[in-house]
N, C-alpha and C positions, 0 to 999 in steps of 0.2 A: 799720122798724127798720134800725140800719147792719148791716153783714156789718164783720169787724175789718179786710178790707184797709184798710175805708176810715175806721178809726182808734176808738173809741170817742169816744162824747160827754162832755160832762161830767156829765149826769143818770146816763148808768149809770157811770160812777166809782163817784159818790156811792154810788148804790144797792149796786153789788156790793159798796164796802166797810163800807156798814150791814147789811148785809145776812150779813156774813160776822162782826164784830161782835158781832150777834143769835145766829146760832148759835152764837158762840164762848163766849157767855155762859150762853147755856142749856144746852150742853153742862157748863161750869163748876159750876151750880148744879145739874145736875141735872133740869130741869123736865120733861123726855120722855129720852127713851129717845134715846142718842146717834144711834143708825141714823135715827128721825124725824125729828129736827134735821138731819142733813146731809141726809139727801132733802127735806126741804122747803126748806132752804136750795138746792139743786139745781134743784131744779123751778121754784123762782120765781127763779133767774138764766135760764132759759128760756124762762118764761112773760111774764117783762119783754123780751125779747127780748137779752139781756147777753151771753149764750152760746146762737148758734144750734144751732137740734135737731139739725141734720144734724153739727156737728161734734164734735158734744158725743155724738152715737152710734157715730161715726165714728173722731173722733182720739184723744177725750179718754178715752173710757172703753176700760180693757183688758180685752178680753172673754176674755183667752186664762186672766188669772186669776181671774175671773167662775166661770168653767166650770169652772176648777178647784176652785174654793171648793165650788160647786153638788154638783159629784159628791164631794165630800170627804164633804159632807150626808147626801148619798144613799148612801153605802156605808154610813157609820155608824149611818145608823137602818135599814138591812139586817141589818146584825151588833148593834144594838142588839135587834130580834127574835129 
């Protein structure tokens, strides 16, 4: 699989933007649950190799509001008891 310095192919063009597409669509309709539709569109830009794992743990995802989200969770079903 390339790394992006060294430019994407045209196979995953294609794919990331069917790919994006598909979920765009099944979000539209409704067919799952929005949250499974983008992780699964996520995962298999991944699992095709589109977006490598290390940068996509790394760059792409912000964990600062991950964790904030997480503990927003966690207090409320705290005081939800």
């Amino acid at each position: 699989m390339t790394e992006f310095s060294q430019g994407p192919v045209l196979w995953q063009a294609l794919a990331a933007i069917l790919i994006f597409a598909v979920a765009y669509v099944c979000i539209l309709i409704e067919k799952w649950e929005r949250m499974y539709t983008a992780l699964g569109g996520a995962l298999l830009m991944v699992i095709l190799g589109i977006v490598p794992l290390h940068k996509a743990l790394t760059s792409y995802a912000n964990w600062t509001v991950v964790l904030y989200l997480v503990s927003l969770y966690v207090i409320s079903s705290l005081f939800q008891k």
